[in-house]
GUBAKOL-102433 format. One line per 10 residues: for each residue x, y, z of C-alpha. Coordinates in Angstrom, 2 decimals, padded with zeros to 5 digits. Each point is the difference from the previous one (the first is absolute). Last residue first. Layout:
# residues N
X:Y:Z  ...
# end
This chain:
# residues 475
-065.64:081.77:067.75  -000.97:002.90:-001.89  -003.66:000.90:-000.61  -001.06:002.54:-002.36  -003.31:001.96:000.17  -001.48:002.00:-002.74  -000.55:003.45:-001.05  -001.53:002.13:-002.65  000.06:003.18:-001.87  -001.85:001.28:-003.27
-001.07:002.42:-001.99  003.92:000.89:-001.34  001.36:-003.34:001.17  001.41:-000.67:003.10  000.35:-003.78:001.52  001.19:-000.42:003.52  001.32:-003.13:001.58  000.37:-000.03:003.62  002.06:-002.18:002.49  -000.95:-002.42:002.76
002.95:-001.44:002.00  003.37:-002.08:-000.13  002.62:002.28:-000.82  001.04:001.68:-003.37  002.26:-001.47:-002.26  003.42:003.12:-000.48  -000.13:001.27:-003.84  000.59:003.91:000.66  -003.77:000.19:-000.61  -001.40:-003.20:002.12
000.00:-003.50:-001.03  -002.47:-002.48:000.10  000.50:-000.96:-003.60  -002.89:001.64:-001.34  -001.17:-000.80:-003.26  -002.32:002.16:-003.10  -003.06:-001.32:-002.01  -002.25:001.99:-002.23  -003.28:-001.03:-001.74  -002.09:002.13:-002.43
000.59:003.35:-001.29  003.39:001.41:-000.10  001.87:000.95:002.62  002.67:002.88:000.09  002.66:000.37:002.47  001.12:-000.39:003.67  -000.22:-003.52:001.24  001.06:-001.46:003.55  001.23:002.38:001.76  001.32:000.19:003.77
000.19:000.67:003.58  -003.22:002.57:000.42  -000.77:000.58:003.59  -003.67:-000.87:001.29  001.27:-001.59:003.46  -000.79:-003.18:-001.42  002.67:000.03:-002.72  -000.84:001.28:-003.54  000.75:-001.26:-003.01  -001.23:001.88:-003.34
-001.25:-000.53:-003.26  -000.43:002.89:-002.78  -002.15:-000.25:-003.29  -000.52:002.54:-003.11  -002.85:-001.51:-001.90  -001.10:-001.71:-002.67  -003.82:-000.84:000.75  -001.77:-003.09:001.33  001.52:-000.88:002.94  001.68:-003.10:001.37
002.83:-000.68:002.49  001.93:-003.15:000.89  002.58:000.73:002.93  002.68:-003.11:000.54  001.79:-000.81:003.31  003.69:-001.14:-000.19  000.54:-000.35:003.59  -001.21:-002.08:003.40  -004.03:000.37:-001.30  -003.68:000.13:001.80
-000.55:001.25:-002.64  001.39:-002.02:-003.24  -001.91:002.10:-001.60  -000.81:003.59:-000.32  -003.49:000.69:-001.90  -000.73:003.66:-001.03  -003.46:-000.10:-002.23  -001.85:-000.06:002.95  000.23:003.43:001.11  -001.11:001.23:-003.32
-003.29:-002.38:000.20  -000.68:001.93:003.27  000.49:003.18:-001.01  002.63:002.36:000.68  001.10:003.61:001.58  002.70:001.78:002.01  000.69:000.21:003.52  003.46:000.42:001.56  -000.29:-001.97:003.22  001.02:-000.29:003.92
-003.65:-001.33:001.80  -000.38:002.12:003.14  -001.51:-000.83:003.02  -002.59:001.40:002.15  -001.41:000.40:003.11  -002.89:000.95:001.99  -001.78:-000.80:003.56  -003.95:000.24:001.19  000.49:000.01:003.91  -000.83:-002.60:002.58
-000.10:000.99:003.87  000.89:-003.12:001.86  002.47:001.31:002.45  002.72:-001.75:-002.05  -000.78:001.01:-002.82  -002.30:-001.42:-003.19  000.73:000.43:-003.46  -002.94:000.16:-002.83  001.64:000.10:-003.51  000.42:002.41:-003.01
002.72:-001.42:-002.48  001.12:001.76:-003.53  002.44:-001.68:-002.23  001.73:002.81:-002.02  000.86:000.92:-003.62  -003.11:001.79:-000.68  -002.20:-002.65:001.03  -000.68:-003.10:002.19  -002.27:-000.16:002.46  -000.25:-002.28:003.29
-002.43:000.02:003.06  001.00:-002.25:003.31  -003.08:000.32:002.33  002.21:-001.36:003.42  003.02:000.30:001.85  000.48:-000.41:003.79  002.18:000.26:002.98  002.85:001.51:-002.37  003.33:-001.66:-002.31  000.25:002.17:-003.24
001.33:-000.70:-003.54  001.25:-003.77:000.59  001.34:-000.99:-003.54  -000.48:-003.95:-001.69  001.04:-001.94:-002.49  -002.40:-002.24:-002.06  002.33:-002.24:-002.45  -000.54:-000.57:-003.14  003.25:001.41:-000.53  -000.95:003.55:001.28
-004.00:000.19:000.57  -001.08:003.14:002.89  -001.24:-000.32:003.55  -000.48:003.07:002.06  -000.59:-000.47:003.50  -002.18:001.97:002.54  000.85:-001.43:003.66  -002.15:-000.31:002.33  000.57:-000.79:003.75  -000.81:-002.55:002.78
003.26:-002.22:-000.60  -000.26:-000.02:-004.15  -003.13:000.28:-001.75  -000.04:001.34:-003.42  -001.98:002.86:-002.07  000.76:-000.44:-003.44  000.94:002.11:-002.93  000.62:-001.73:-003.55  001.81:001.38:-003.12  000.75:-001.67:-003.14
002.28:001.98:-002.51  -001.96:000.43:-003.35  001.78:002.94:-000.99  -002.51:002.48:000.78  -000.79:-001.54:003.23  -002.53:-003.04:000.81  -001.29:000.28:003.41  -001.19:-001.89:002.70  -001.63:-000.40:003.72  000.37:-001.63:002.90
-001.86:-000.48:003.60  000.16:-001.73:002.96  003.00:-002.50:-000.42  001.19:-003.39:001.78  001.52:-001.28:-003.24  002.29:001.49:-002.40  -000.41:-000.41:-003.97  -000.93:-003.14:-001.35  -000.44:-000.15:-004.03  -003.01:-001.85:-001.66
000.51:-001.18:-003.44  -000.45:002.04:-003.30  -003.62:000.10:-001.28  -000.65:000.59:-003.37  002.53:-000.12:-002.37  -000.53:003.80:-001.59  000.63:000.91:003.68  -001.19:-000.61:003.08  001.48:000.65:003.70  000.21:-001.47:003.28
001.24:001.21:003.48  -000.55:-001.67:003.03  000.17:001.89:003.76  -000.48:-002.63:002.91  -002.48:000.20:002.58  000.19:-001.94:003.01  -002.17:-003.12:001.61  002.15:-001.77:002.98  002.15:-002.92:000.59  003.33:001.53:-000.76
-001.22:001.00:-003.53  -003.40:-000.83:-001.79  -001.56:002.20:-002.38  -002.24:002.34:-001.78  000.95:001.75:-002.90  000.23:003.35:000.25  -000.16:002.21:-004.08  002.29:001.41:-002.59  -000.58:000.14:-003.08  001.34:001.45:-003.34
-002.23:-000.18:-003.57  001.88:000.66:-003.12  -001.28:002.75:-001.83  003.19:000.36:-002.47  001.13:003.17:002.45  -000.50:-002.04:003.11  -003.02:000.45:002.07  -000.09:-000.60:003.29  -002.86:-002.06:002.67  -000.43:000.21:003.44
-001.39:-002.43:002.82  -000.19:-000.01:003.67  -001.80:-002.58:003.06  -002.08:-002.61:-001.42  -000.07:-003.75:001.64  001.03:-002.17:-002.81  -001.70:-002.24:-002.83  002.57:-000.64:-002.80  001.38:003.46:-001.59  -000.24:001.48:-003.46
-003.22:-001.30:-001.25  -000.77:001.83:-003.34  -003.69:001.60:-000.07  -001.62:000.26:-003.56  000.68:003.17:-002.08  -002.51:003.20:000.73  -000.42:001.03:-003.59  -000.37:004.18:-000.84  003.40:000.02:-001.77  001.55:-001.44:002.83
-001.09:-000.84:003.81  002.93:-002.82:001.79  -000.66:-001.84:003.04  002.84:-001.91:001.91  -001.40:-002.31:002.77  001.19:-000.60:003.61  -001.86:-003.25:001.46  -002.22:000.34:002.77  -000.04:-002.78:003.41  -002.56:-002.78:000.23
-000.77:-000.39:-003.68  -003.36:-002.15:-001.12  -002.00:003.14:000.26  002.19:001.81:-002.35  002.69:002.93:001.39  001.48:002.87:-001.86  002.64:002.37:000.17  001.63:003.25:-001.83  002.81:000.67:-001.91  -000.89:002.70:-002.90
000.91:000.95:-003.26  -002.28:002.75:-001.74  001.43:000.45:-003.27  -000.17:003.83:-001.52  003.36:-001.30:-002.21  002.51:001.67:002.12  -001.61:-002.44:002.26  -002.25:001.31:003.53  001.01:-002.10:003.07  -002.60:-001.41:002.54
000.50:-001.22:003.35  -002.17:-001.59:002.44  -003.03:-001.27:-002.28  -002.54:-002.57:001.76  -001.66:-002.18:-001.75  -003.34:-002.18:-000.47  -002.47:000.03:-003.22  002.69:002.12:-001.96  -000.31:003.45:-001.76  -003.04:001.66:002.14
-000.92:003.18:-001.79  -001.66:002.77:001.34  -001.56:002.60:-002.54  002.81:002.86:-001.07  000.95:003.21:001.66  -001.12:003.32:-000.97  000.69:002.87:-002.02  002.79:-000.16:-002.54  003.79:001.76:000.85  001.13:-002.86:000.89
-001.61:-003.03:-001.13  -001.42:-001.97:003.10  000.07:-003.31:000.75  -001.99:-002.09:002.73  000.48:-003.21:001.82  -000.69:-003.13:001.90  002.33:-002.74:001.92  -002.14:-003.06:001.62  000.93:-002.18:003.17  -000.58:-003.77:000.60
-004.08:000.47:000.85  000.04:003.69:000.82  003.44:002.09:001.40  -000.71:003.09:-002.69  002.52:001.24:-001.59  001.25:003.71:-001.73  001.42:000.89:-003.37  -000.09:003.52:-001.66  001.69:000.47:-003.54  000.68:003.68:-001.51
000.68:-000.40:-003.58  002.41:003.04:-000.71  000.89:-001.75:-003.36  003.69:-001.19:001.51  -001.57:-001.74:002.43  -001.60:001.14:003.47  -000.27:-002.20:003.51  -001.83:000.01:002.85  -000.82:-003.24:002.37  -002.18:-000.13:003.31
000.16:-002.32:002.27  -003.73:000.62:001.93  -003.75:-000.73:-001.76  -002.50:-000.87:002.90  -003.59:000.32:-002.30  000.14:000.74:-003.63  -002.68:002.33:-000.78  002.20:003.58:000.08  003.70:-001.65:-000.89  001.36:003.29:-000.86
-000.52:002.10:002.33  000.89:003.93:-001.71  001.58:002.25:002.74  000.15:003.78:-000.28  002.95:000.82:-002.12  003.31:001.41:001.06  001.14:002.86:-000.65  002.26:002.59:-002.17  001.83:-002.18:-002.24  -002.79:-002.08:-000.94
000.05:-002.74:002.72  -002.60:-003.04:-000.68  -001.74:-001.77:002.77  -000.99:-003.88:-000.15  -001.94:-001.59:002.90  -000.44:-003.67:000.76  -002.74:-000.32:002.48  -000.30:-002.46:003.52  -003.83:000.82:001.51  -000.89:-003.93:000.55
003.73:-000.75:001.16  000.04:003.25:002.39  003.87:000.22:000.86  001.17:001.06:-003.49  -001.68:002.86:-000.44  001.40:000.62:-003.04  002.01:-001.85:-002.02  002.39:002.09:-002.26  000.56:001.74:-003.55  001.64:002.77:-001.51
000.59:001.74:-003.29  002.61:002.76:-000.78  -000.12:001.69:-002.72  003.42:000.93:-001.53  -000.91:000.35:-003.76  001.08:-003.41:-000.98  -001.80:-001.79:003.20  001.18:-000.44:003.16  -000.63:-002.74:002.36  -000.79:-000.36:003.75
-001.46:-003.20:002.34  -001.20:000.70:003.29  -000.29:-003.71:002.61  -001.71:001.68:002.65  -003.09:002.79:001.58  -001.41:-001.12:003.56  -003.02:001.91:000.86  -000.10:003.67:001.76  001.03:003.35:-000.92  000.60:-000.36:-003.57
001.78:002.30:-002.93  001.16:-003.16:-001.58  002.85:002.06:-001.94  001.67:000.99:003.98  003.23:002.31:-001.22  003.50:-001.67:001.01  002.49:003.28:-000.40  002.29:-000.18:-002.86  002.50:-002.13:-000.40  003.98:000.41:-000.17
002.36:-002.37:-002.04  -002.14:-001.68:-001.98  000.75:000.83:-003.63  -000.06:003.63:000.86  -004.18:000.79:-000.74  -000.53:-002.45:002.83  -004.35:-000.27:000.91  -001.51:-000.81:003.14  -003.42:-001.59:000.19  -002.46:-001.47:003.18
-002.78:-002.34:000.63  -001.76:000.14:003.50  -000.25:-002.72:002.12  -002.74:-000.76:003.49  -001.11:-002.79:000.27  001.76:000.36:003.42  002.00:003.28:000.01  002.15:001.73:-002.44  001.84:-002.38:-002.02  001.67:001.43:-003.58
-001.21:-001.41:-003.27  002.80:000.37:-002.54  000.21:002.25:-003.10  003.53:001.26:-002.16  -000.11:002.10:-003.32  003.82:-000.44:-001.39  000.14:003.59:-002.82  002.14:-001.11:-002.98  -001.20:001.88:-002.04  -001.78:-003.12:-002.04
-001.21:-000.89:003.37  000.39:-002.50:002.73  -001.39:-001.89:001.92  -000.17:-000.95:004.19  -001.90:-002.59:002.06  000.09:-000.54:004.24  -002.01:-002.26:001.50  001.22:001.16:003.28  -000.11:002.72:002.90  -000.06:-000.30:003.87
-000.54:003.52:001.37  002.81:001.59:002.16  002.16:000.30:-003.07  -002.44:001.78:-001.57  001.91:003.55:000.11  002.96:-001.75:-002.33  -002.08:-001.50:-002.55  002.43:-000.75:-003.60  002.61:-001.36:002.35  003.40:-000.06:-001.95
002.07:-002.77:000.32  003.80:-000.05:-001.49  000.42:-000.41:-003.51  000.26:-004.00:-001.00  003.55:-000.80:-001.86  000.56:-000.35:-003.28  -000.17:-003.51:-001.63  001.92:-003.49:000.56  -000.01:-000.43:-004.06  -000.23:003.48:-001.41
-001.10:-000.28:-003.26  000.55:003.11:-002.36  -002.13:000.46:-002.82  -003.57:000.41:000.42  -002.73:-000.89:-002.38  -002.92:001.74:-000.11  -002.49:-001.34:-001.97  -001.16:001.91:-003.29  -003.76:-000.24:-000.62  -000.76:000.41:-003.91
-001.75:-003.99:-000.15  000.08:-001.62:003.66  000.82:-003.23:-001.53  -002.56:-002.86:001.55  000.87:-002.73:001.98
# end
């Protein structure tokens, strides 16, 4: 993996190890709940601004898209507004971003009832209105499951499929602030892309599926687009029926996914959740997760804490769990029990994890639902190769664990302890530094010399450019 040269990562402090608690629902379309909405899909930009759309029911065929924007980190919403502008046909799956200047771009598949006649339509929002409607996909018959992301660049990507021979992905890119959109390209012979993550280094990372004529059932694939190269397809999963996917980045660009994997319990077919990720060792091994579930997705937060929503069946009703990683174990939350939970959307950013979802009621009406969670941290800045040059070891340890640490200028150097609330118990150094390697011992021992209990503590480094943090595990 490349170094992201003059691009500082965020690096957060304070690791909180069971988290901070979910805020309490907010619906983001009160007046619709008569109407049945989903698909739901948020971002947010560099004011801070969350720009919400879903496609809201109206009739048979019959679906308009709609927008609501927070401007108070989510807790009130403005009116839905109708962006498709339509009075008839069946308008779905929108997908928003933001660019640097606060542009908003949409897409969605358009008359979505009338395979011959189906469109994928992109709109752009300049701070005043709303475009008239480009179609994107003018020459390629039946395109639906459309995909819209931006990098770093403003690069505006638009992905959509179309269900011939084993299934085929296309798209277009657009420059912001450049006039048109790009030929069509087709990356792979047969695949289908489900979710795709944008790198701090303008990567396009994506889980997606794919099927050869000798395979009964699709396999789930990682794809990867860098430097202008579409890499060759990584199997991920053996041949399953598909349900969900998503994909995280971590801040070294490791690749997080979770995904259903088909399978047998008490005599019938059910979906179980697996997780997997990759890292500069390839492909780790395959992690189960819950089973009986409808729907999942994950994040990776500022400090590299695992998070994964599902939707689980239990006695005729959902509930939406949070799993996160403590001991290698997976532990798990309930958040809300309902009727029904679906469309789980996650962002991370500005301290908080962000979570749009579909939730259904008991008299079947479905609204578009928000929430959010905050991520405790002082922030500061650091590189990649800077966070790397802090190595703790034994870890997992009982006592006596030693910190190694290596920069290339003198320096004036503190190390902390911190227990997994965030509160500072002790020091480790406090002085000068000179260039070159360092190494300093804990003895498991707090400030007024008492060991410390079994659990996961912190170990901060602070220089004056520079802090980092690493995990301790006492056992």
């Amino acid at each position: 993996m490349k170094c992201i040269v003059n691009i500082f990562l965020l690096v957060l402090l304070f690791d909180i190890v069971n988290g901070q608690e979910w805020t309490e629902p907010v619906v983001i379309n009160p007046l619709q709940s008569q109407f049945g909405s989903a698909y739901p899909d948020f971002c947010i930009d560099n004011e801070g601004n969350i720009h919400c759309v879903w496609s809201t029911m109206h009739g048979t065929n019959f679906y308009r898209i709609y927008y609501s924007k927070s401007t108070d980190n989510g807790e009130t919403w403005s009116n839905p507004v109708s962006v498709s502008m339509n009075s008839s046909q069946w308008m779905s799956e929108p997908h928003i971003v933001s660019d640097i200047e606060g542009k908003l771009h949409l897409t969605y598949d358009g008359n979505v009832g009338s395979y011959p006649n189906k469109t994928i339509i992109y709109k752009f929002y300049d701070g005043n209105a709303w475009s008239a409607p480009d179609t994107l996909n003018k020459g390629y018959v039946g395109a639906m499951h459309n995909r819209l992301v931006i990098d770093s660049n403003d690069r505006l990507y638009c992905f959509w499929y179309i269900d011939s021979g084993y299934g085929k992905m296309y798209y277009r890119f657009m420059d912001v602030g450049f006039i048109g959109w790009s030929d069509v390209i087709m990356p792979y012979d047969t695949a289908f892309f489900y979710k795709i993550r944008v790198g701090l280094d303008n990567s396009l990372n994506i889980i997606g599926a794919t099927k050869s004529p000798s395979e009964i059932k699709r396999r789930f694939v990682f794809y990867k687009y860098y430097d202008t190269f579409w890499t060759k397809p990584e199997t991920v999963s053996p041949q399953t029926n598909i349900s969900f996917s998503d994909i995280s980045l971590d801040l070294q660009l490791n690749t997080h996914i979770v995904w259903s994997q088909y399978s047998i319990g008490n005599g019938t077919g059910i979906d179980s959740s697996m997780y997997r990720y990759k890292n500069d060792d390839g492909w780790q091994s395959m992690e189960f997760i819950h089973s009986d579930i409808d729907d999942a997705s994950i994040i990776v937060d500022n400090v590299e804490n695992i998070h994964i929503i599902e939707v689980e069946n239990v006695n005729d009703s959902d509930l939406l769990t949070e799993y996160q990683k403590s001991n290698e174990q997976w532990e798990a939350s309930i958040i809300e029990e309902n009727i029904g939970f679906a469309n789980i959307r996650l962002l991370c950013k500005n301290g908080f994890i962000y979570m749009v979802y579909g939730r259904k009621d008991t008299n079947d009406d479905i609204n578009i639902m928000f929430r959010k969670k905050e991520v405790l941290f002082t922030a500061i800045c650091s590189t990649k190769e800077t966070k790397q040059s802090l190595k703790i070891y034994p870890n997992p340890a009982t006592k006596d664990i030693t910190c190694s640490f290596t920069s290339a200028e003198n320096e004036y150097l503190k190390s902390k302890i911190f227990n997994p609330e965030g509160n500072e118990i002790g020091y480790l150094y406090n002085g000068e530094k000179p260039a070159g390697e360092i190494k300093f011992s804990w003895d498991g021992k707090d400030s007024n010399g008492e060991p410390v209990g079994r659990g996961i503590y912190i170990i901060g480094i602070e220089t004056e450019t520079t802090r980092i943090t690493k995990k301790v595990i006492i056992h």
